[in-house]
C-alpha positions as a Markdown table, in Angstrom:
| # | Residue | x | y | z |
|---|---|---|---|---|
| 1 | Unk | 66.7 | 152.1 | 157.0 |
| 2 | Unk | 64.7 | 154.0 | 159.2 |
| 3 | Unk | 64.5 | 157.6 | 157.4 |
| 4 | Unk | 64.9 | 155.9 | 153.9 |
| 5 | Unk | 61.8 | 157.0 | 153.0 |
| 6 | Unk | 61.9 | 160.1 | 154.6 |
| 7 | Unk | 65.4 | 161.5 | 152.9 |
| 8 | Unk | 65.7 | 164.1 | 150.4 |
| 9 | Unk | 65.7 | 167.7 | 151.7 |
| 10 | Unk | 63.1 | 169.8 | 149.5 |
| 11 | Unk | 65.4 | 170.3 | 146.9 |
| 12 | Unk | 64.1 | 167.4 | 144.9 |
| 13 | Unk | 61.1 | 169.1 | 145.0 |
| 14 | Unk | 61.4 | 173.3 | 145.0 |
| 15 | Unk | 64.0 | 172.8 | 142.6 |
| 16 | Unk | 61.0 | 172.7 | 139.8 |
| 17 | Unk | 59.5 | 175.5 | 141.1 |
| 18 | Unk | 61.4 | 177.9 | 139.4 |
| 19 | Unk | 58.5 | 178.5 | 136.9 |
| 20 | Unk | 54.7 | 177.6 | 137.4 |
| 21 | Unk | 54.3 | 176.1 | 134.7 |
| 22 | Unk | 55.0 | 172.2 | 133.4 |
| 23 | Unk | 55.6 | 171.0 | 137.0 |
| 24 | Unk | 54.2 | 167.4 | 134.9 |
| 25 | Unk | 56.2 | 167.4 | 132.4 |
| 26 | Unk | 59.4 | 166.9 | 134.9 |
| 27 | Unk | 60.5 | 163.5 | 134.9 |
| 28 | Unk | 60.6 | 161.7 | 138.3 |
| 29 | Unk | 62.6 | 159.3 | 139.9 |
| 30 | Unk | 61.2 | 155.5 | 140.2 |
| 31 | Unk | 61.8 | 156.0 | 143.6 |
| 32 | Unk | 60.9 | 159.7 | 144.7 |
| 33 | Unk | 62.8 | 159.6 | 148.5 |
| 34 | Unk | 60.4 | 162.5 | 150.3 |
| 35 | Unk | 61.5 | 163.1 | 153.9 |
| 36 | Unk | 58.2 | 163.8 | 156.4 |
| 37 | Unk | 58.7 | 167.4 | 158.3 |
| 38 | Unk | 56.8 | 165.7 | 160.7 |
| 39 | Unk | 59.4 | 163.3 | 162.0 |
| 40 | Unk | 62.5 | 165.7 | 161.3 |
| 41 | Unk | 64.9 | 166.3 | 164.4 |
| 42 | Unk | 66.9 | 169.2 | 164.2 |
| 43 | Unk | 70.3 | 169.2 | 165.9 |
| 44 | Unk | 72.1 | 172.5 | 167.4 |
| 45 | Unk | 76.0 | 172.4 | 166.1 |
| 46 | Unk | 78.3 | 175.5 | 167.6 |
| 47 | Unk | 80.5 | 176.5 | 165.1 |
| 48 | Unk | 82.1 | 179.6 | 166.6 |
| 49 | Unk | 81.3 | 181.6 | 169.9 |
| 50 | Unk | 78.3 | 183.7 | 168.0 |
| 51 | Unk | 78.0 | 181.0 | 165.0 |
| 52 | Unk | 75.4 | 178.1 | 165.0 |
| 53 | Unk | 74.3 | 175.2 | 162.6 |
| 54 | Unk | 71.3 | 173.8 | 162.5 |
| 55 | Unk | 70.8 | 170.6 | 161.0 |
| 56 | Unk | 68.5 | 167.3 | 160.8 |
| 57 | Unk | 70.2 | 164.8 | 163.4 |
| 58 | Unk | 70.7 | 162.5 | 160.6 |
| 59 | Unk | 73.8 | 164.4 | 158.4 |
| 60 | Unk | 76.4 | 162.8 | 160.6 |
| 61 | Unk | 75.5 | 159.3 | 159.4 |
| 62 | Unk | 73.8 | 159.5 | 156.2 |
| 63 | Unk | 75.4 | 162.4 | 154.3 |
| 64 | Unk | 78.3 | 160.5 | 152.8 |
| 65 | Unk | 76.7 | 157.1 | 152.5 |
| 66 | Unk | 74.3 | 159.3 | 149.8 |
| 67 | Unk | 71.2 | 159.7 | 151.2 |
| 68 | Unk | 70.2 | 163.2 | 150.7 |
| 69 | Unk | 68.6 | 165.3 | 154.1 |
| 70 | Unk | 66.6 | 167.9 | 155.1 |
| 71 | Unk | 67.6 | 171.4 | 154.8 |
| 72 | Unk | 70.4 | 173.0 | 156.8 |
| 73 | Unk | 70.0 | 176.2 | 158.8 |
| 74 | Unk | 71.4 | 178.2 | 161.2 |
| 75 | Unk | 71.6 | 181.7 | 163.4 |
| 76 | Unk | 74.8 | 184.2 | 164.3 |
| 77 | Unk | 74.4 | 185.9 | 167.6 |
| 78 | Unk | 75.3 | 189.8 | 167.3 |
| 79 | Unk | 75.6 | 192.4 | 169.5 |
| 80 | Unk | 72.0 | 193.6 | 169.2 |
| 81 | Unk | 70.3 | 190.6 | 168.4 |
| 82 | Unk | 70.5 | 187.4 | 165.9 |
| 83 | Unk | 70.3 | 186.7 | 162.5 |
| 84 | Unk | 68.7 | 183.9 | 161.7 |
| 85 | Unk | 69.7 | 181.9 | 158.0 |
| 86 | Unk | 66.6 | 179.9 | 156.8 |
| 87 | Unk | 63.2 | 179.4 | 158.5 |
| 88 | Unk | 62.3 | 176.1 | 157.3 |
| 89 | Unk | 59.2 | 174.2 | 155.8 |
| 90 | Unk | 56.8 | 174.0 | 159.1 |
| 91 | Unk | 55.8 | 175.6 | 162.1 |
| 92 | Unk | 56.7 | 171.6 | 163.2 |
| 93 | Unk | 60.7 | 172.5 | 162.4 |
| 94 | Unk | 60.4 | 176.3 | 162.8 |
| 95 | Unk | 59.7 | 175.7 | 166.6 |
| 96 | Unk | 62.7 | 173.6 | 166.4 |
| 97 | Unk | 64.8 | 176.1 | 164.8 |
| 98 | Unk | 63.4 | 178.8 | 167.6 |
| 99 | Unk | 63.8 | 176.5 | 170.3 |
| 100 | Unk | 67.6 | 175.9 | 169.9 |
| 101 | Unk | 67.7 | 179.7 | 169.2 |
| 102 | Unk | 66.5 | 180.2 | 172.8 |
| 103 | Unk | 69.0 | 177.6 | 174.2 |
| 104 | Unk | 71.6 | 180.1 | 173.1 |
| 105 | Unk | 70.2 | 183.7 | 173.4 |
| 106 | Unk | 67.3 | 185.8 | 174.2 |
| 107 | Unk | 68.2 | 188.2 | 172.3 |
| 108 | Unk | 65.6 | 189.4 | 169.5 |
| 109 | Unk | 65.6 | 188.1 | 165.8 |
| 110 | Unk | 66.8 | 191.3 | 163.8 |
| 111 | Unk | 67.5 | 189.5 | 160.5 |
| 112 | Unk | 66.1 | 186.4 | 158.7 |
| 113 | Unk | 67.7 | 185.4 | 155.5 |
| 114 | Unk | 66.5 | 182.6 | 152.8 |
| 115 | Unk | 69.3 | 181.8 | 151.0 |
| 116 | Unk | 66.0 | 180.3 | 148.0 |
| 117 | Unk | 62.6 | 180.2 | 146.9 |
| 118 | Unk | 62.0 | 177.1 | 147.9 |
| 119 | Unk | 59.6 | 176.3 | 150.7 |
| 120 | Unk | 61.9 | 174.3 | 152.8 |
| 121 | Unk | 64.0 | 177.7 | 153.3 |
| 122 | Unk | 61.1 | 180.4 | 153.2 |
| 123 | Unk | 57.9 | 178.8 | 154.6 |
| 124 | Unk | 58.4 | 179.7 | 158.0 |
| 125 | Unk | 58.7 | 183.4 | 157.4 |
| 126 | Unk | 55.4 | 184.1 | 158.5 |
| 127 | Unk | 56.0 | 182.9 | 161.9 |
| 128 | Unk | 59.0 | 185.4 | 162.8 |
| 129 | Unk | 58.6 | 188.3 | 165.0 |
| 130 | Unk | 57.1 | 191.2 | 163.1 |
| 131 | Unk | 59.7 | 193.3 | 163.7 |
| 132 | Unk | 62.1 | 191.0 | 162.4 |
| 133 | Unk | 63.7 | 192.0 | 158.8 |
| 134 | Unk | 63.3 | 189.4 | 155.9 |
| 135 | Unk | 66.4 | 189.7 | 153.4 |
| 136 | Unk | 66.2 | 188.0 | 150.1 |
| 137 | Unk | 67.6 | 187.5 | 146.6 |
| 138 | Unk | 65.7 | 190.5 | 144.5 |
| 139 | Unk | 64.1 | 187.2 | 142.0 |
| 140 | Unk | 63.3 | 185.3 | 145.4 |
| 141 | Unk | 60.8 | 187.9 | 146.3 |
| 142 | Unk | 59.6 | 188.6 | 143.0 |
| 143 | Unk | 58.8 | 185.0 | 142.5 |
| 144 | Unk | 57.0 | 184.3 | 145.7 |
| 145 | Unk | 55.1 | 187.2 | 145.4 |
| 146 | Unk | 53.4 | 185.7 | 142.3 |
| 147 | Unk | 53.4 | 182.5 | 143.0 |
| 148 | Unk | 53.3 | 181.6 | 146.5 |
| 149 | Unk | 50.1 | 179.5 | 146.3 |
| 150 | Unk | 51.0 | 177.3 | 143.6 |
| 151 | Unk | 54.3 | 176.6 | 144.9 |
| 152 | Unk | 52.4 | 175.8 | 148.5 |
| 153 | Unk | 49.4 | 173.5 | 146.1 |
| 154 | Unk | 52.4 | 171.5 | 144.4 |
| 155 | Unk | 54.1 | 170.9 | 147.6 |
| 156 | Unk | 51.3 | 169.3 | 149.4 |
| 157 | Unk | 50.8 | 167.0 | 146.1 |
| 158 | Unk | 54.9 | 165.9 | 146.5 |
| 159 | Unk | 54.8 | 165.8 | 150.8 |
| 160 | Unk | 51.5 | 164.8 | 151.3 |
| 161 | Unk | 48.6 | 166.7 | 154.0 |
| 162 | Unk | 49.4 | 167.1 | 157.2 |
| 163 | Unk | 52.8 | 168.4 | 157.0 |
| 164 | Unk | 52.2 | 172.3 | 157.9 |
| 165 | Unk | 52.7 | 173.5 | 154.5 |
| 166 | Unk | 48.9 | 174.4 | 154.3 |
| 167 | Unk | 49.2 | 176.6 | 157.3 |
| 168 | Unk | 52.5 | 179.2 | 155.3 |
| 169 | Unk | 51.4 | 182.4 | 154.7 |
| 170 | Unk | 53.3 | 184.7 | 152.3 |
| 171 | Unk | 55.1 | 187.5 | 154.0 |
| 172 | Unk | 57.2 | 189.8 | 151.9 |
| 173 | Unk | 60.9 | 190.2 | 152.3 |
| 174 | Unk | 61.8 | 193.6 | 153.6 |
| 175 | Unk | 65.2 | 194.2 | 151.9 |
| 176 | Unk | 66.2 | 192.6 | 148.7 |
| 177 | Unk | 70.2 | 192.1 | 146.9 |
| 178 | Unk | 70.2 | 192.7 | 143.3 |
| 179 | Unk | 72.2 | 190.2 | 140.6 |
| 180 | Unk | 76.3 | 190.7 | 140.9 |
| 181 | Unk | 75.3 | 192.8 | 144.3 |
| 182 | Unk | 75.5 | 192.0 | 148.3 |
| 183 | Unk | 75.4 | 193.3 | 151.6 |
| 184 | Unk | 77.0 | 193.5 | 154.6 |
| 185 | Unk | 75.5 | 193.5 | 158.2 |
| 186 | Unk | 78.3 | 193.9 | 161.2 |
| 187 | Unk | 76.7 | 192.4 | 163.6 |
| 188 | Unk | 79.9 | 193.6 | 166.4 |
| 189 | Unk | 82.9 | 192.4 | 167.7 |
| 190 | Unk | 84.6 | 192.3 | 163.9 |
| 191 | Unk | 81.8 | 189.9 | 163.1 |
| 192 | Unk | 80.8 | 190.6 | 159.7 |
| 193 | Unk | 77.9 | 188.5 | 157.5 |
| 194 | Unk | 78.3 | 189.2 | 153.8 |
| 195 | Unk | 75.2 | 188.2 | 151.8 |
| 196 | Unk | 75.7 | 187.6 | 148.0 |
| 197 | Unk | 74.1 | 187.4 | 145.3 |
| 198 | Unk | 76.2 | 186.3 | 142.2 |
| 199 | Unk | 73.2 | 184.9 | 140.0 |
| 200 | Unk | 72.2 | 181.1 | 139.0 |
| 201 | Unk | 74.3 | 178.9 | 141.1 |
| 202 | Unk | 71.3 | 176.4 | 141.5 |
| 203 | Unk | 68.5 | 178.9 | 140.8 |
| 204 | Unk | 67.9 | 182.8 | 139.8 |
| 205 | Unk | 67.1 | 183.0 | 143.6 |
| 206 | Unk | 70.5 | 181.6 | 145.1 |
| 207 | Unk | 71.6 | 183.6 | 147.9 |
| 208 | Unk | 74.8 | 183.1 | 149.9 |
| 209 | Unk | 75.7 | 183.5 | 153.4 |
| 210 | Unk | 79.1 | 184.0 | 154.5 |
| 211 | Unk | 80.1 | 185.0 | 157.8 |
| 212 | Unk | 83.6 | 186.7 | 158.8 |
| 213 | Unk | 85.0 | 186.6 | 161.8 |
| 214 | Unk | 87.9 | 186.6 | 163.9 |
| 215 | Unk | 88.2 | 183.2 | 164.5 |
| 216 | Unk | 86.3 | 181.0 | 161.9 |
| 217 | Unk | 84.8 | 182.1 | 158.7 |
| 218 | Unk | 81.4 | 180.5 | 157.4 |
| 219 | Unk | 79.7 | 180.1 | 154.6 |
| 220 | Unk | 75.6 | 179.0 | 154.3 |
| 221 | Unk | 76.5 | 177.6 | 150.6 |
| 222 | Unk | 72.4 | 176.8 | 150.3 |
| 223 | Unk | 70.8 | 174.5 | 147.8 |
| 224 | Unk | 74.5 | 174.8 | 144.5 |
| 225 | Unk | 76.4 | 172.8 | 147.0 |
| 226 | Unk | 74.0 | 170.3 | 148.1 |
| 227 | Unk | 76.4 | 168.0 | 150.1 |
| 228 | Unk | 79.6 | 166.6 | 149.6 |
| 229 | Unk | 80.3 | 163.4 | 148.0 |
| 230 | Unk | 79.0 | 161.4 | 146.8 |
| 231 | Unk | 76.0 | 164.1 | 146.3 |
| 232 | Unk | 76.2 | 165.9 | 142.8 |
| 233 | Unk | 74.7 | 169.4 | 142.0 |
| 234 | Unk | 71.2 | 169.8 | 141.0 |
| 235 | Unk | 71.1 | 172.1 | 137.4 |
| 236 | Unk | 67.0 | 171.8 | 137.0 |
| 237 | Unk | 66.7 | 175.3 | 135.4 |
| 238 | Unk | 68.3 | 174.9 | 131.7 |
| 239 | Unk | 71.2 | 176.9 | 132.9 |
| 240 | Unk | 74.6 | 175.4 | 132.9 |
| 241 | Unk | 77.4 | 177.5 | 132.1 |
| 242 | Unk | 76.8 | 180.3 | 134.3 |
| 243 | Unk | 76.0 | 177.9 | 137.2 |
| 244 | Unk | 79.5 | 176.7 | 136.5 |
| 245 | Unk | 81.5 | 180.2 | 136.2 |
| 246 | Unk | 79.3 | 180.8 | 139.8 |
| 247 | Unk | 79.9 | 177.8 | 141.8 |
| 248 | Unk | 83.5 | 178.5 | 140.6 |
| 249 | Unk | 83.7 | 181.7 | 142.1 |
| 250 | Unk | 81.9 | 181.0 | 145.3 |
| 251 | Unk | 84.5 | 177.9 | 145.6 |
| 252 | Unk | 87.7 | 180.1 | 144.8 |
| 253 | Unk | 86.5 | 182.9 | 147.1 |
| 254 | Unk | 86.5 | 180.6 | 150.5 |
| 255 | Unk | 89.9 | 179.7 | 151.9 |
| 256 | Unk | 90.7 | 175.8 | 153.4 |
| 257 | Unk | 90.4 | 176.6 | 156.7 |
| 258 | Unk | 86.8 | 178.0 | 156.1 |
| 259 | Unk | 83.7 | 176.4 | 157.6 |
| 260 | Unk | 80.8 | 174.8 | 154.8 |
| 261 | Unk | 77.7 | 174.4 | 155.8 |
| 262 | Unk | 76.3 | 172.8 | 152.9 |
| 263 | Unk | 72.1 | 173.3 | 151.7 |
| 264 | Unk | 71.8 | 169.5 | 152.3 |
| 265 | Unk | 74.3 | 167.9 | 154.3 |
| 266 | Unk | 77.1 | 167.5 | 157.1 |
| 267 | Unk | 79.3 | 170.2 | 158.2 |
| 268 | Unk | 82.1 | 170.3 | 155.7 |
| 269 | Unk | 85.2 | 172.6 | 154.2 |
| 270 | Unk | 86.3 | 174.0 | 150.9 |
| 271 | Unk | 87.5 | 170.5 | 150.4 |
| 272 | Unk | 84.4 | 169.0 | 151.2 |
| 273 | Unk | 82.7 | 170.9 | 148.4 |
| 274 | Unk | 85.6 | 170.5 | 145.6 |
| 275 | Unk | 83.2 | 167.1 | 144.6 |
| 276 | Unk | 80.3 | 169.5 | 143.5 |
| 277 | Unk | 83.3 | 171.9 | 141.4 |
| 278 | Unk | 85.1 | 168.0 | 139.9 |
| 279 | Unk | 81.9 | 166.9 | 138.8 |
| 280 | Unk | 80.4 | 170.3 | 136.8 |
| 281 | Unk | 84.0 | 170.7 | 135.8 |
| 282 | Unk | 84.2 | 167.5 | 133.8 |
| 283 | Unk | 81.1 | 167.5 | 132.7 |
| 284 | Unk | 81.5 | 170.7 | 131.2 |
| 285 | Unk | 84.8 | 169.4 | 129.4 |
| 286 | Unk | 83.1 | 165.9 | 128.1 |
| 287 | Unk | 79.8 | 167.7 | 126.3 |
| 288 | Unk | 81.4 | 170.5 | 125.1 |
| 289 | Unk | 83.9 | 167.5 | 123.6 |
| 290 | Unk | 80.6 | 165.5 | 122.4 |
| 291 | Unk | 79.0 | 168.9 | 121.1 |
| 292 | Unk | 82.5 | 169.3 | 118.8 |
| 293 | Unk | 81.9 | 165.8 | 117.7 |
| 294 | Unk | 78.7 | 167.1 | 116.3 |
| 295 | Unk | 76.8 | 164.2 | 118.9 |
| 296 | Unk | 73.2 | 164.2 | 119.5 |
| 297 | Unk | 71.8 | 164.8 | 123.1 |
| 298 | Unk | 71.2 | 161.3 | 123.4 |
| 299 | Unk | 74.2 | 160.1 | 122.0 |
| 300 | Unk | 75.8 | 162.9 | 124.5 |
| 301 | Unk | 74.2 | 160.9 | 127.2 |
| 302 | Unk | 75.6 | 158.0 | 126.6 |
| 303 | Unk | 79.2 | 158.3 | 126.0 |
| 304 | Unk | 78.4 | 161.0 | 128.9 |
| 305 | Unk | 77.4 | 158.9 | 132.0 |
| 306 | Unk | 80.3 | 159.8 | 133.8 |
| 307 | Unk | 80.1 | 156.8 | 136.2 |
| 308 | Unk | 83.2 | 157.9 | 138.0 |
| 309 | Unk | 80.9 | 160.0 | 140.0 |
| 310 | Unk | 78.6 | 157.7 | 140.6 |
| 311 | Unk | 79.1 | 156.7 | 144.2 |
| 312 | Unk | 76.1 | 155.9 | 145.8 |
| 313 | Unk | 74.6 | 159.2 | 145.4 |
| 314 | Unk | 70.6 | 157.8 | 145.6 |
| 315 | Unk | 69.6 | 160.3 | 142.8 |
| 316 | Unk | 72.6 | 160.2 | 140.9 |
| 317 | Unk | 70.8 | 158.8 | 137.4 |
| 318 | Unk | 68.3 | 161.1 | 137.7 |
| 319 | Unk | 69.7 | 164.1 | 138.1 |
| 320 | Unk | 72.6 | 163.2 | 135.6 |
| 321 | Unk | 71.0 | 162.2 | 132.5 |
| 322 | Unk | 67.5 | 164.0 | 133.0 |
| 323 | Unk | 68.5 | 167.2 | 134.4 |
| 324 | Unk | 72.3 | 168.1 | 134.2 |
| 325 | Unk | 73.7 | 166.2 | 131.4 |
| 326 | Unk | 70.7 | 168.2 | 129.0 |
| 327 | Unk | 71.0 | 171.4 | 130.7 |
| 328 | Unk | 74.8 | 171.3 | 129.9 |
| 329 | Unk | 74.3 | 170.1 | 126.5 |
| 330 | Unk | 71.9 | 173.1 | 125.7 |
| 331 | Unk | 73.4 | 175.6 | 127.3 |
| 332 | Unk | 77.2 | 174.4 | 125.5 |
| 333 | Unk | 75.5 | 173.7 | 121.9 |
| 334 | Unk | 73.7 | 177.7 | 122.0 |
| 335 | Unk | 76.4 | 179.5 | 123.8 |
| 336 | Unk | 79.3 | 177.5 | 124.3 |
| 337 | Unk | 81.2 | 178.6 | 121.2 |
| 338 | Unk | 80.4 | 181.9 | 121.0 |
């Protein structure tokens, strides 16, 4: 039980930091499972010859037993130098991060990519090399922009002093990808990284990483596929049905034999994944079914609970009846029919 107390990558947290406002009125979990960036060992995983993953040392033995972990990063050598996807909470895991960096390469940093607006994949921006090149979602930027320091001032409350969250500094993204719009950096030797942007998967400032290359593609699916079962997706923004239609498309646009590297979790594959597309899937048939019936919300929830997917997943009730089933029920009842 040693990092029961520590589990839950930030996504518990940043995922109510969408908007500045209400962070109270959120309900929590009786038990909120806050992992300490102190005490956080991050792990070096070669995918390809050029493509790493970096993860907490835990996702090999904790993933599927349901107990949610830290966030998942990783770099791809190029030619010229390395992009770099995520840059963590802390300086504490930042050095990390850099440190298994320089156990592969010395070559320079070109590109850093968040893939959200949420602390646990931005903070350590402000440590990179200044001539590295920050790429974002367009709404990433614009939201830290405003509201950097009250994302940083709730954080502390959730992770406590101490952790290195004080220390971030806002530094602005350099290049930005538009809603419905991505890029593409060739980084050499048919080694291609396509960055898309397709809208609310998880959040407005959902960016996807997927890397092309001649032997194994990749995909940085980021905080819309958390993990893989028995992990559900987190829907804390009162979007549902486009989250659906995205996570959809993300899903049908990798092939089998693709790599996943999940926001929160082990190494998986497009089969991996298919729990986060089962679960929104039937829960998009069984409210739009309840919202037919002419059901309440809270009737919804309880014919609703959809305890076939609920396998051990630690924040299962949680999410489910405060967040998703809500969200879906909302989103179905005002557009749904239309």
């Amino acid at each position: 039980m040693k990092y029961h107390k520590l589990i839950l990558g930030i996504a518990i947290v940043l995922c109510l930091l969408i908007n500045t406002v209400g962070y109270a009125q959120f309900p929590m979990p009786d038990h909120v499972p806050i992992w300490d960036a102190n005490k956080v060992t991050l792990k070096l995983f070669k995918i390809t010859d050029n493509a790493y993953a970096v993860l907490p040392s835990t996702v090999e033995s904790e993933t599927t037993k349901g107990i949610p972990q830290a966030t998942s990063a990783g770099f791809i050598v190029g030619n010229k130098g390395v992009l770099v996807i995520e840059t963590m909470l802390s300086k504490v895991l930042y050095d990390q991060l850099y440190k298994l960096i320089r156990s592969v390469t010395n070559k320079p940093i070109v590109y850093a990519v968040n893939t959200s607006d949420h602390g646990d994949h931005c903070f350590g921006n402000y440590l990179l090399p200044k001539e590295t090149i920050i790429i974002q979602n367009e709404f990433c930027k614009e939201n830290l922009s405003k509201n950097y320091e009250n994302i940083k001032q709730f954080m502390i409350m959730l992770f406590g002093k101490g952790r290195g969250i004080e220390e971030s500094v806002y530094r602005a993204a350099d290049i930005t990808i538009s809603k419905n719009q991505n890029l593409k950096i060739d980084m050499g030797n048919n080694n291609i990284v396509e960055l898309i942007n397709v809208g609310t998967a998880q959040s407005p400032a959902d960016l996807f990483v997927f890397l092309k290359s001649p032997s194994k593609n990749v995909l940085w699916a980021g905080n819309p596929f958390i993990a893989e079962s028995p992990a559900i997706p987190w829907l804390f923004d009162g979007y549902f049905l486009e989250p659906v239609n995205n996570l959809n498309a993300i899903y049908n646009m990798i092939s089998d034999s693709d790599i996943v590297i999940p926001g929160h979790g082990r190494i998986t594959n497009k089969a991996g994944i298919k729990y986060t597309i089962d679960y929104v899937s039937t829960l998009k048939t069984n409210v739009e079914n309840a919202v037919k019936k002419g059901l309440t919300l809270d009737e919804t929830k309880a014919t609703v609970a959809m305890k076939e997917f609920n396998k051990g997943y630690e924040l299962f009730n949680w999410l489910h009846f405060n967040f998703n089933v809500p969200n879906a029920y909302k989103d179905i009842k005002q557009n749904g029919t239309k």
